[in-house]
N, C-alpha and C positions, 0 to 999 in steps of 0.2 A: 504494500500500500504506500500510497506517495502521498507526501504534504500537501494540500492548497496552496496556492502562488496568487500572488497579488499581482494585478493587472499589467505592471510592467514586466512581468515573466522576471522578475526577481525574488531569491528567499529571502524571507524573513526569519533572524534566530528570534525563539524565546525571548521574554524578558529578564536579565539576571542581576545578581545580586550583590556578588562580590569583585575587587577588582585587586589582579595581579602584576606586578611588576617586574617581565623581563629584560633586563639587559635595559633600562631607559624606557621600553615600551610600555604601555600598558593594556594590560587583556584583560577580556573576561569570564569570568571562571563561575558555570554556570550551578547553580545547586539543586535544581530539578526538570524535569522533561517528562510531559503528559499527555497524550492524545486521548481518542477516543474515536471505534467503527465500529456500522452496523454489521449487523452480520451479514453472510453474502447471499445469494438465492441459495435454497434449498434444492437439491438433484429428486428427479422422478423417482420413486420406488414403485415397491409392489402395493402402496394403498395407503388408506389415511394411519399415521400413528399417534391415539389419542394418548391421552394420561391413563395411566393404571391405577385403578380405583381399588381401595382398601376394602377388604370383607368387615372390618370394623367387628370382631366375632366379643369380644368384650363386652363394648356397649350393646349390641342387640342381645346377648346373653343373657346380660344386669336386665334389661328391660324385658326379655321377656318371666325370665324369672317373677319380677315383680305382679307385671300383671297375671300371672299364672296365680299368682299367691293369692293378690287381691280379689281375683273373680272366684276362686276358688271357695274363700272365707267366706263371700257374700252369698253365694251362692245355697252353701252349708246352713248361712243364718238363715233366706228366704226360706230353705227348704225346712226346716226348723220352726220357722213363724205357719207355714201350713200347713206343720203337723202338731197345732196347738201348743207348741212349745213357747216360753217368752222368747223373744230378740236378744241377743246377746248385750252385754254391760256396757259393751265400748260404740255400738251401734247406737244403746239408747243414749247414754252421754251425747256422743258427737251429733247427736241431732238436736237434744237439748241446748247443748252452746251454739248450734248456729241458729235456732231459732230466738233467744235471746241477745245474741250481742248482734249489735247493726254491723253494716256493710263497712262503713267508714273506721271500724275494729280497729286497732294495728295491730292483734294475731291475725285476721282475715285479710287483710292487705298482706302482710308478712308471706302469708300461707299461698295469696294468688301471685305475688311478686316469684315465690321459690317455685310455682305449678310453671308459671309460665319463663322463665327461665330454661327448666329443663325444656319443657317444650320447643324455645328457639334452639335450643343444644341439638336436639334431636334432629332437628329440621335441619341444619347446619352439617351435622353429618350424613343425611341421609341424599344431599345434592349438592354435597361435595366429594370430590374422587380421592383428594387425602392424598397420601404415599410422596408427598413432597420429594422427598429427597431420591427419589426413583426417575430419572431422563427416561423417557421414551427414546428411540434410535429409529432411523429409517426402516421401513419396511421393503428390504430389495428383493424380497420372497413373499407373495401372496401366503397369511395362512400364520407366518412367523410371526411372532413380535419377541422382543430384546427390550430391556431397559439396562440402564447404565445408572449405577449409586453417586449420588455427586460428590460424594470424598472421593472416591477414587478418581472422577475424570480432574480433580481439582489437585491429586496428586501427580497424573500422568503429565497435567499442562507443565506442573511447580518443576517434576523433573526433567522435561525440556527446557525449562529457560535456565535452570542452573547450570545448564550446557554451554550456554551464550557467553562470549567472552568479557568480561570486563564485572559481572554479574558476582556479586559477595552474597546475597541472601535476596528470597524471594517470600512472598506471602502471597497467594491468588484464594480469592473466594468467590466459590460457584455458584452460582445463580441458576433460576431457570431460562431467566429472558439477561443476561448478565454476566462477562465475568471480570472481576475487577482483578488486576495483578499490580503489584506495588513492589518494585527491587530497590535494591539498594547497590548502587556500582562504584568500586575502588578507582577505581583506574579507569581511560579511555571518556570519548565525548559521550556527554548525557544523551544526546540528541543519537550518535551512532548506535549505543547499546539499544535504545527505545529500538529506534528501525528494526534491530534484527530480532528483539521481543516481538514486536508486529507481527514480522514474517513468520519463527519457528512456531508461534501461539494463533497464531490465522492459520495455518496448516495442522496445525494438531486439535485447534476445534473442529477443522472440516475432517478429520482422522476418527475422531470418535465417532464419528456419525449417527450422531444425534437430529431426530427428526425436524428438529427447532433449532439451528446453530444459535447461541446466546452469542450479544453484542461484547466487544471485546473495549476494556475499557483497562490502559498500562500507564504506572506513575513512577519514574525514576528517581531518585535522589537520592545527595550525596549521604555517606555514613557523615553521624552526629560527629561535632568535634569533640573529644574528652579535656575535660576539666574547665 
């Protein structure tokens, strides 16, 4: 990938910060270099690769547990109430307190605030696919599907660019729509090391093959001075 150029087909460096003195002259000595690109078109495969949705086997467990229970009890009491039996103690309570205490309660508010709570919970996971940290990848085989964990593609990018020369340490965090990489380089121009970040990290996003290549977003700067 290449920089933009301003009108006169001239570059433009960065803006920096510090200024060195060789020999009479003075330069300057820059202390970071950042771009940022989208990702590139995606390649035809074998069919759409959506998100992998969680079976979520926990929470519908927990819930149906619950209501297994609840219908269950009630059930037990009606059948109870029409074999002339009394209504169970906790049945006739809970209908005594809510036919005495008003609406505007704060346990009855309390009690509709925690009902409907869960209820958004529920609903939240029931039309959401979940599994975050699972990439989908191309589908070049009708029939197949592959995901990719995003620690690992976030280790494969970090151990390409520790490759790159002039590079002392690396930190890259993976995204879905995103990845952000941030080095730190001893030696060589800020602006050289960025480029060849660009290049080994635009080729190893398009390597994983991921159905959705994430925007590639690289920040260089210099290590801290000590003391």
């Amino acid at each position: 990938m290449t920089e933009p150029q301003d009108p006169g087909n001239s570059t433009r460096r960065p803006p920096t910060d510090d200024r060195v003195e060789h020999g009479g002259a003075v330069a300057l000595d820059q202390s970071a270099s950042a771009a940022s690109y989208d990702p590139a078109p995606t390649k035809e495969g074998g069919g759409s690769a959506g998100r992998f949705w969680s079976a979520r086997r926990i929470p519908a467990g927990l819930v149906a547990l619950v209501v297994l229970g609840g219908a269950g009890l009630l059930l037990y009491d009606v059948a109870a109430v029409r074999a002339d039996h009394p209504a169970m103690r906790w049945r006739r309570s809970l209908a005594d307190e809510l036919a005495q205490r008003p609406l505007n309660n704060v346990w009855v508010l309390a009690g509709a605030g925690v009902a409907m709570a869960i209820g958004l919970w529920l609903i939240v996971l029931a039309a959401t696919p979940g599994l975050r940290d699972l990439l989908p990848m191309r589908r070049d085989r009708p029939g197949v599907r592959a995901g990719l964990d995003r620690t690992a593609a976030a280790l494969v990018l970090r151990d390409r660019a520790v490759e790159v020369s002039g590079v002392q340490s690396v930190r890259v965090r993976m995204g879905r729509a995103k990845v952000a990489v941030r080095a730190v380089s001893h030696f060589r121009e800020l602006d050289d090391v960025r480029a060849d970040l660009d290049t080994v990290l635009t080729t190893g996003i398009d390597e994983l093959g991921l159905a959705k290549p994430p925007s590639l977003s690289v920040h260089v700067r210099r290590p801290a001075k000590k003391g």
